[in-house]
Backbone as JSON, one array per atom type, in Angstrom:
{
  "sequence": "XXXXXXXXXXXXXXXXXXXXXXXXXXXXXXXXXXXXXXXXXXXXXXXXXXXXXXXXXXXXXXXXXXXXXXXXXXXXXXXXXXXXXXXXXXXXXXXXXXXXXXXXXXXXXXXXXXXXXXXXXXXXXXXXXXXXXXXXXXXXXXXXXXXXXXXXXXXXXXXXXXXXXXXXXXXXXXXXXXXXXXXXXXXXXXXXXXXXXXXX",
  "N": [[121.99, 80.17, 96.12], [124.8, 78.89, 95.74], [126.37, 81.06, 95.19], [128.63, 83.53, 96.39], [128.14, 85.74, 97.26], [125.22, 85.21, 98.1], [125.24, 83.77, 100.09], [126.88, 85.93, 102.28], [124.35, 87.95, 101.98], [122.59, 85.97, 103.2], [123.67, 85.44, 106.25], [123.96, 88.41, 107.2], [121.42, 89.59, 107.3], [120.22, 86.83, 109.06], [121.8, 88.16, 111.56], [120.98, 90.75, 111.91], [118.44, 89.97, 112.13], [118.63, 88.59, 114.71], [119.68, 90.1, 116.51], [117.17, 91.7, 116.76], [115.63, 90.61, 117.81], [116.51, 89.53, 120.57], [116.93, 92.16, 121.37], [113.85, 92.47, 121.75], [113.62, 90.46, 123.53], [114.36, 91.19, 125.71], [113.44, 93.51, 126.24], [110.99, 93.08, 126.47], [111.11, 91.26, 128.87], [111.76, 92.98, 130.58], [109.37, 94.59, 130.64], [107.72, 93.28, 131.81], [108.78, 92.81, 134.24], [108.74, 95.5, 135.51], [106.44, 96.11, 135.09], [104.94, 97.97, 133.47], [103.36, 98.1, 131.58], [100.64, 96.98, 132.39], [97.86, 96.44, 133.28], [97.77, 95.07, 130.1], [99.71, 93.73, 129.22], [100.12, 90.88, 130.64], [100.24, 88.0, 132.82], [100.38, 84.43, 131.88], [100.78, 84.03, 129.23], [102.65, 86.24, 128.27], [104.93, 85.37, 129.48], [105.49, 82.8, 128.37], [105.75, 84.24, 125.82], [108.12, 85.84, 126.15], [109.91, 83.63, 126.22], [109.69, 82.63, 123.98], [110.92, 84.13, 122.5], [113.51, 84.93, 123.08], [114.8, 82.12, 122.54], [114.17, 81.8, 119.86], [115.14, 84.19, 119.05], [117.95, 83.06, 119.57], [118.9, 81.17, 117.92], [118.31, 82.72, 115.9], [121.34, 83.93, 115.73], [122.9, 81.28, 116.14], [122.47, 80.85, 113.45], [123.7, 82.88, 112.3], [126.28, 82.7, 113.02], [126.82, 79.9, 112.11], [126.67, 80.32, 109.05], [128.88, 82.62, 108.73], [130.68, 80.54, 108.82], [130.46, 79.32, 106.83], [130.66, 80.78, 104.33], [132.41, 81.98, 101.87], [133.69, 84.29, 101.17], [134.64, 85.55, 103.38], [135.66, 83.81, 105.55], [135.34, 82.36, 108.77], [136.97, 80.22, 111.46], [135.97, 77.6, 113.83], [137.04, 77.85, 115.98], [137.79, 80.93, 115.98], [134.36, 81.44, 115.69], [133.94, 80.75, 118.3], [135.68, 81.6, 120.62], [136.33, 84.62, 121.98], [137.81, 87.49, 120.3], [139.74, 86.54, 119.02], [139.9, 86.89, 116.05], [140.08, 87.66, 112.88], [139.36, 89.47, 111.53], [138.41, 93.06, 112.41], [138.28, 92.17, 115.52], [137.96, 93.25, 118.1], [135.15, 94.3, 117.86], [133.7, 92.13, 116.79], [134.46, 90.38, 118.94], [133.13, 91.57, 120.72], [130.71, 90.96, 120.44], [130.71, 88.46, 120.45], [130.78, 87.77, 123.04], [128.71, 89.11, 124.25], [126.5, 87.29, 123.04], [127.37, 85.01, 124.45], [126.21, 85.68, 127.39], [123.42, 86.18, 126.49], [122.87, 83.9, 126.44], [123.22, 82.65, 128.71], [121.62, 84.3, 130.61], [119.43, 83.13, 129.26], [119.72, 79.97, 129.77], [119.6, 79.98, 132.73], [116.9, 81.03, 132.86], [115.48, 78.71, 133.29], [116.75, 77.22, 135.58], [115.66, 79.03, 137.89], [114.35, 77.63, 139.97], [116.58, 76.44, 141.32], [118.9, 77.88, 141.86], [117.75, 80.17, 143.39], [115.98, 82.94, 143.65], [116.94, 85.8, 143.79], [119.63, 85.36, 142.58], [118.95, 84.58, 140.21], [117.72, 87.12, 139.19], [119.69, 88.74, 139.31], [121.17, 87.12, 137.56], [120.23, 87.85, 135.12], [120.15, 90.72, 135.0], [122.45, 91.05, 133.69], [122.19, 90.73, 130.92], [121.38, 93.51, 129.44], [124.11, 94.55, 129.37], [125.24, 92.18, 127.67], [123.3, 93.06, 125.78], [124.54, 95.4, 125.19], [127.05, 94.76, 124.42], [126.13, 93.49, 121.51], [125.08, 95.54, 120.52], [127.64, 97.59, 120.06], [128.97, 95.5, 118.61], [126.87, 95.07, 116.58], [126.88, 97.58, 114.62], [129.96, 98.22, 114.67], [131.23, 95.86, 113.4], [129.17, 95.28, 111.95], [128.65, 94.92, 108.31], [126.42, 96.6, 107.16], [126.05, 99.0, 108.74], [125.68, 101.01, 108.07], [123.86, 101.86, 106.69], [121.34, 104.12, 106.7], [118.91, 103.16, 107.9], [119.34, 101.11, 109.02], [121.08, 102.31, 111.34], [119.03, 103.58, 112.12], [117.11, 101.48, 113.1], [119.14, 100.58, 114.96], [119.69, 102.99, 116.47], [116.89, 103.57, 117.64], [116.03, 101.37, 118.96], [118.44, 101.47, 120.74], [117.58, 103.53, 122.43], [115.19, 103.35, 123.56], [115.57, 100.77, 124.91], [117.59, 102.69, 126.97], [114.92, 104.43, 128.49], [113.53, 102.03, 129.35], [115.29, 101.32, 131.25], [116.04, 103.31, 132.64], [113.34, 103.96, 133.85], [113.08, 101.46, 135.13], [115.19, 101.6, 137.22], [114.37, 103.74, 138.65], [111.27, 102.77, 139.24], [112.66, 100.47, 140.97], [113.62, 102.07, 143.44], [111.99, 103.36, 144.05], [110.0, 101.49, 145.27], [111.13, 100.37, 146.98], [111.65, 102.48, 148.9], [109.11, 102.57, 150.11], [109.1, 100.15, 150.9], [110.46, 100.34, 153.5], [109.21, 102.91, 155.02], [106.92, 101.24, 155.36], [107.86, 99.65, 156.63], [108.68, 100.93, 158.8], [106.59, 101.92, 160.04], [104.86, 100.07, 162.16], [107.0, 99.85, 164.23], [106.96, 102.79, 165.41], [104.28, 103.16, 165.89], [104.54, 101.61, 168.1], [106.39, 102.31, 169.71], [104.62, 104.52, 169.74], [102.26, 103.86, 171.78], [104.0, 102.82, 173.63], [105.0, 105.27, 175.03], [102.17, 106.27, 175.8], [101.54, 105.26, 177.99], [103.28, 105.14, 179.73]],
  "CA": [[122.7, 79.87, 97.35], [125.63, 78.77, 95.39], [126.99, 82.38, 95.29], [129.39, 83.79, 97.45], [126.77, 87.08, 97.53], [123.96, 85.0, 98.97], [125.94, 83.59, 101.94], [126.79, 86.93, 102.98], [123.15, 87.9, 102.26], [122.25, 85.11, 104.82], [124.2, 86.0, 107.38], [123.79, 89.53, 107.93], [120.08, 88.88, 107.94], [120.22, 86.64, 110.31], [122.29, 89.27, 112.38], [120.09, 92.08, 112.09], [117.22, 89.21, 112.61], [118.19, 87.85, 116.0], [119.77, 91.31, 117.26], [116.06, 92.96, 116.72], [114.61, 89.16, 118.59], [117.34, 89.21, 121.61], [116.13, 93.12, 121.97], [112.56, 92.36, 121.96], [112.92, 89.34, 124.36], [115.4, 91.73, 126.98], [112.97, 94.85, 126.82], [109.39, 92.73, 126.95], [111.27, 90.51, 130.48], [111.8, 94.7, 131.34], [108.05, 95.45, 130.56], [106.73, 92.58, 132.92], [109.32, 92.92, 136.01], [108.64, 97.06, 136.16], [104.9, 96.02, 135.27], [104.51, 99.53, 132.36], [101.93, 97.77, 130.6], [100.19, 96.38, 133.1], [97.39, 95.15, 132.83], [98.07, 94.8, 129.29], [101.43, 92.51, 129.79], [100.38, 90.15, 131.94], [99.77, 86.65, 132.8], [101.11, 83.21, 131.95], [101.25, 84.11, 128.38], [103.57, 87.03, 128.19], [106.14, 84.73, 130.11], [105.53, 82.4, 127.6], [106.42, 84.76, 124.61], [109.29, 86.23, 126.41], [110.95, 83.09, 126.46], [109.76, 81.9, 122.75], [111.19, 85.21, 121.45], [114.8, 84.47, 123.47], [114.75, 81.13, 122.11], [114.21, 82.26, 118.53], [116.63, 85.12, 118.7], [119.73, 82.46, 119.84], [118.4, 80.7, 116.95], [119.4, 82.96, 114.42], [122.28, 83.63, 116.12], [123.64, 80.14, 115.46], [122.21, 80.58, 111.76], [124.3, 83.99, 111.35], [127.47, 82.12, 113.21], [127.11, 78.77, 110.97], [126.9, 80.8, 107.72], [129.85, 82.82, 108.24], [132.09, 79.66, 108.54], [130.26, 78.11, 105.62], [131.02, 82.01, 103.54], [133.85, 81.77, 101.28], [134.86, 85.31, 100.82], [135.46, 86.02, 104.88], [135.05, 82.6, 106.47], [135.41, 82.2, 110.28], [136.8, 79.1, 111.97], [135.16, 77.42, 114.77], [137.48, 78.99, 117.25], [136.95, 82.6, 115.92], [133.49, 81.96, 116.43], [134.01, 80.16, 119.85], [136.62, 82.37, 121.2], [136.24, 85.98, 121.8], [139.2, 88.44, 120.15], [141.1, 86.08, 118.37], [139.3, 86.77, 114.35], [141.35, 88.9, 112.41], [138.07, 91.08, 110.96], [137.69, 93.75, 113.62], [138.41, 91.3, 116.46], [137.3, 94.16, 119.18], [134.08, 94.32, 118.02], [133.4, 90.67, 116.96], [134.72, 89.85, 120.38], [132.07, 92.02, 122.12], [129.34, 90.36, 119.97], [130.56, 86.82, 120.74], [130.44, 87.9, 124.86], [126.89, 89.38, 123.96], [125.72, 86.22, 122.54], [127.06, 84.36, 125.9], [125.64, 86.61, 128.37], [122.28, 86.23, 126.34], [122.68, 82.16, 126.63], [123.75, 82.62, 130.12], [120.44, 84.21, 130.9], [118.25, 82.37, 128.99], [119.38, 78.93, 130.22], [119.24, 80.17, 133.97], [115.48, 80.93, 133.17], [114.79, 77.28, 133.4], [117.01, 77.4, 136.73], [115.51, 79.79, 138.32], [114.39, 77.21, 141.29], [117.59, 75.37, 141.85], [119.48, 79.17, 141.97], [117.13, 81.78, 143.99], [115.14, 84.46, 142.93], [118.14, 86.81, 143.94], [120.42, 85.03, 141.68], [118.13, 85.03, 139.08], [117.1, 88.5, 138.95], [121.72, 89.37, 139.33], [122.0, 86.86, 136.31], [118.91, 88.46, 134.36], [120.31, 91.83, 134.61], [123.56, 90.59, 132.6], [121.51, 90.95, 129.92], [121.76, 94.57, 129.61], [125.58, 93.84, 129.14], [124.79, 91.36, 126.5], [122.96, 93.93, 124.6], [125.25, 96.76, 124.77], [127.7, 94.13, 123.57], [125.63, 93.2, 120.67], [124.64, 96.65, 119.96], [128.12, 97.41, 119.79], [129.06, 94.6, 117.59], [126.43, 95.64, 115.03], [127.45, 99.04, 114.96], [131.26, 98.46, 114.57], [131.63, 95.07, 113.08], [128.31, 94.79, 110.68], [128.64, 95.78, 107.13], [125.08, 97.11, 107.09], [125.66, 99.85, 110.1], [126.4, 102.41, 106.99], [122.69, 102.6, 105.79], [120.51, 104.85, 107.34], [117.61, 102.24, 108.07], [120.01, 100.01, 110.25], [120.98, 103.6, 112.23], [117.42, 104.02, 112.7], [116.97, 100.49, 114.04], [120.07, 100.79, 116.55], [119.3, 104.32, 117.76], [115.71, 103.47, 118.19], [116.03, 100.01, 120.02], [118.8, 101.47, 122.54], [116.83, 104.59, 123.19], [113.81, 102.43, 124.36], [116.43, 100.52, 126.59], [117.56, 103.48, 128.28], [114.1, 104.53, 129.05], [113.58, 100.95, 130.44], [116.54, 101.21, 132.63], [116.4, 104.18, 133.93], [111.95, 103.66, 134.26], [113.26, 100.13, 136.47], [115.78, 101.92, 138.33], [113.39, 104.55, 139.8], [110.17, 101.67, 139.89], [113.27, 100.01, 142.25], [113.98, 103.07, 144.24], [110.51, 103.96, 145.07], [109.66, 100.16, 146.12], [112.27, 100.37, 148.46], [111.2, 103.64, 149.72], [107.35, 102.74, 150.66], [109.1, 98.74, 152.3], [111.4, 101.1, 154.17], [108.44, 103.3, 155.36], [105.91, 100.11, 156.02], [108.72, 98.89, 157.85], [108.92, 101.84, 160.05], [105.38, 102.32, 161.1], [104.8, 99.29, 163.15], [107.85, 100.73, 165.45], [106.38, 104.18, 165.37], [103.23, 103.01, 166.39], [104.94, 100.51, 169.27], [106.91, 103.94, 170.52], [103.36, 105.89, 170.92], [101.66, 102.97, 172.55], [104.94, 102.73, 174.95], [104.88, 106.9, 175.36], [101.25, 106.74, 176.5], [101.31, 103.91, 178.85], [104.05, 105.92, 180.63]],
  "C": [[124.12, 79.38, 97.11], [127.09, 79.66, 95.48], [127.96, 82.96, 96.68], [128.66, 85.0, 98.12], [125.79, 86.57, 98.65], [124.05, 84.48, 100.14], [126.38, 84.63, 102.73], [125.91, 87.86, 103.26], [122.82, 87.89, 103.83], [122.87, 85.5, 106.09], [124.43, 87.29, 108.02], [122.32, 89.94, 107.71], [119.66, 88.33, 108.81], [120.82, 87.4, 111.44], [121.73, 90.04, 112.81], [118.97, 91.23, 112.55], [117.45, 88.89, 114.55], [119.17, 89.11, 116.51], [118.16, 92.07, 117.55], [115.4, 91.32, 118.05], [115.34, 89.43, 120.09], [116.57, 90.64, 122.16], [114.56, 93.3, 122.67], [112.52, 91.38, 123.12], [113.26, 90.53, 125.57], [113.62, 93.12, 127.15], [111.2, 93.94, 126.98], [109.59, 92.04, 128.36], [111.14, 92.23, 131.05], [110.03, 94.67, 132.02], [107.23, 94.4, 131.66], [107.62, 92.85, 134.05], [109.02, 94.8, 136.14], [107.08, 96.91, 136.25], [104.13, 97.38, 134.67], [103.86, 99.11, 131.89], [100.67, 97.14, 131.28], [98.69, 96.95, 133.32], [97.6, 94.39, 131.42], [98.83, 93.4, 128.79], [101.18, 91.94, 131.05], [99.69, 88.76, 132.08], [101.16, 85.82, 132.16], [101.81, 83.53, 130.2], [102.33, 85.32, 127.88], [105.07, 86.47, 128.95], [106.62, 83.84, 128.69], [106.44, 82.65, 126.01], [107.82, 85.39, 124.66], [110.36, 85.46, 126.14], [110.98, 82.38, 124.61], [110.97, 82.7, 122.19], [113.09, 85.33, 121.3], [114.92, 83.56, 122.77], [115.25, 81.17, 120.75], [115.42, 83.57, 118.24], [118.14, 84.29, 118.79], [119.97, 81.96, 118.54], [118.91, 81.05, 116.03], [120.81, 83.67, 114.68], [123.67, 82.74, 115.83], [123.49, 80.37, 114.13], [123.59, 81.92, 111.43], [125.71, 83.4, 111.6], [127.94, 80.94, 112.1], [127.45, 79.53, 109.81], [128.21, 81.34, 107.25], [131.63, 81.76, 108.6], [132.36, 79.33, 107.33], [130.64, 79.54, 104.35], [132.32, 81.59, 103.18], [134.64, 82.87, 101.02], [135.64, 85.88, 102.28], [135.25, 84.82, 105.49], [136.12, 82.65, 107.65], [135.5, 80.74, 110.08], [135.48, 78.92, 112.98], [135.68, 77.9, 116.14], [137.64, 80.13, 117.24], [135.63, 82.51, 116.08], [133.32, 81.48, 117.45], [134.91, 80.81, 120.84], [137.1, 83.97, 120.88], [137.64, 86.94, 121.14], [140.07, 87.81, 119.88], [140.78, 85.86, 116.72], [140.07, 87.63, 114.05], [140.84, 89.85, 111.37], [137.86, 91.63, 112.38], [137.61, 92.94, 114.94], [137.55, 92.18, 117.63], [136.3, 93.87, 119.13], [133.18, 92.88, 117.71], [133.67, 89.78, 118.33], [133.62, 90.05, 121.0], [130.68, 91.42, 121.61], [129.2, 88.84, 120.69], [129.51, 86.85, 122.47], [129.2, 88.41, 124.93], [126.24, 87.85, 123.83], [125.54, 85.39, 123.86], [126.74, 84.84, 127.39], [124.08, 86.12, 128.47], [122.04, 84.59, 126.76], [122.53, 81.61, 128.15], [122.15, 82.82, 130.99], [119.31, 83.29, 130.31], [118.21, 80.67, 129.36], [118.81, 79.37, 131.42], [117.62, 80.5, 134.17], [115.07, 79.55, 133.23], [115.26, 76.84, 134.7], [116.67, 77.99, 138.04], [114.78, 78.87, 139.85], [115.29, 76.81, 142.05], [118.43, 76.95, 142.34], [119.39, 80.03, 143.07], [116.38, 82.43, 143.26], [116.34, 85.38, 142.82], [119.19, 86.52, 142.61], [120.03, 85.04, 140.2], [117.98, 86.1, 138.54], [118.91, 89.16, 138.79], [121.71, 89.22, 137.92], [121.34, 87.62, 134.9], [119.35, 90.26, 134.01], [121.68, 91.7, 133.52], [122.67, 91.27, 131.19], [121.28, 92.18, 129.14], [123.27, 94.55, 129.12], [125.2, 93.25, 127.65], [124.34, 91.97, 125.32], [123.64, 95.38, 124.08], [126.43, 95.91, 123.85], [126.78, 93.99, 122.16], [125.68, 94.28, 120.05], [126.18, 97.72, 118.79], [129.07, 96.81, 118.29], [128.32, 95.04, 115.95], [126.55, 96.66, 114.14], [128.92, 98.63, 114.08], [132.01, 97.17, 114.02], [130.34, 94.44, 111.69], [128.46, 95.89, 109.63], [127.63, 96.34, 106.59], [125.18, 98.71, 108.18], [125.39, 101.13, 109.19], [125.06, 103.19, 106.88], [121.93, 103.21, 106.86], [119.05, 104.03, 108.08], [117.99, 101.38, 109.52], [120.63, 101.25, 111.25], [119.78, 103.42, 113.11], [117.21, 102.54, 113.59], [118.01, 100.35, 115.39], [119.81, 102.05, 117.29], [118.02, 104.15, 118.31], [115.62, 102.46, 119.1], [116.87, 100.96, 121.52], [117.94, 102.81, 122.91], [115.75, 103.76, 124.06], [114.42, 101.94, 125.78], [117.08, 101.04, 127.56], [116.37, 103.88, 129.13], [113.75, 103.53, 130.04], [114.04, 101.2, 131.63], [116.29, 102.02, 133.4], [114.55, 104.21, 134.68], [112.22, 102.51, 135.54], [113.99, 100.24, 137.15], [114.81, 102.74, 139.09], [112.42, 103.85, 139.94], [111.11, 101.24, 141.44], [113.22, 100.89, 143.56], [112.61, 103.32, 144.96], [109.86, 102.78, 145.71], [110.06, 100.14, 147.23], [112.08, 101.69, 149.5], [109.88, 103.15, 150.67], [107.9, 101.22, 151.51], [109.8, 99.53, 153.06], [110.13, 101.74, 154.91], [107.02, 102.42, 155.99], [106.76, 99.42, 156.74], [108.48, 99.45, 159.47], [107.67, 102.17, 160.7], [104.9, 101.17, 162.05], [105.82, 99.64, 164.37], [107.3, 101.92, 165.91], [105.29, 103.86, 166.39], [103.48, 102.1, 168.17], [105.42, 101.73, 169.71], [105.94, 104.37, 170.88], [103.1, 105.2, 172.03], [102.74, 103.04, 173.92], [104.77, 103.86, 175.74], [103.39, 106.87, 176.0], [100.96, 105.74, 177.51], [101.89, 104.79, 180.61], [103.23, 107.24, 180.94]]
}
């Protein structure tokens, strides 16, 4: 740990660690609000793990941020890693990681908010998150010195493929919800029109 090797080790470990944790928490909150696994995914404890898994992904997060201050061959202040687009490695894409990271923080405090807020507001700030991970995805991609090998490919093309499926699976779940309250809306009128029509 002495080594200047094993601090840059550490820290793009932890990178690739709490990018694969932040994914897993964002697409398992997916798999319970569309309800695709269902019965499977469900209950008190799948809330539970959603939020351990957030938790643990910020986690190493901080571990991959601390390390590369404490790194001696590229070391980061505390206001390159506190302040988006002002590092002078790849700033662009270390920027869009930082604004990933606080997107993901953003949602995961507001899950403990979620009475004082709304549901509505909840479910707005919750989609951020999405955001958060294209940032990240981003970031790992175009600012990690790992993106090269074929293994870490395979882990970024495979994660966001999943999360398009998500997305576009919980945009049409939305669409067709809204179709059938739209339609149970309308038959109580319908039915008040005949009743009126045969009276007359």
């Amino acid at each position: 740990m002495n080594t200047v090797q094993s601090w840059w080790d550490v820290t793009r470990a932890a990178g690739l660690t709490s990018y694969f944790l932040l994914w897993l928490s964002m697409v398992w909150g997916m798999a319970i609000s569309t309800k695709i696994f269902h019965p499977a995914v469900h209950g008190t404890y799948s809330y539970d793990f959603h939020e351990y898994i957030s938790l643990l992904g910020l986690g190493f997060v901080l571990l991959h941020v601390i390390v590369l201050m404490l790194d001696q061959f590229l070391p980061f202040s505390i206001w390159q890693v506190m302040i988006p687009f002002i590092d002078t490695y790849r700033p662009l894409w270390v920027g869009l990681g930082l604004v990933g990271f606080y997107l993901f923080l953003l949602v995961t405090v507001t899950f403990y908010m979620r009475k004082t807020i709304g549901t509505r507001a909840f479910r707005a700030i919750h989609a951020l998150s999405l955001v958060g991970y294209l940032g990240a995805t981003l970031h790992g991609l175009f600012a990690g010195t790992d993106s090269a090998l074929s293994i870490t490919k395979l882990l970024y093309g495979g994660t966001f493929l999943v999360v398009v499926f998500l997305t576009v699976y919980w945009l049409v779940i939305g669409l067709l919800n809204r179709r059938e309250q739209a339609i149970a809306a309308e038959r109580p009128a319908a039915r008040r029109h005949l009743r009126r029509s045969s009276l007359r």
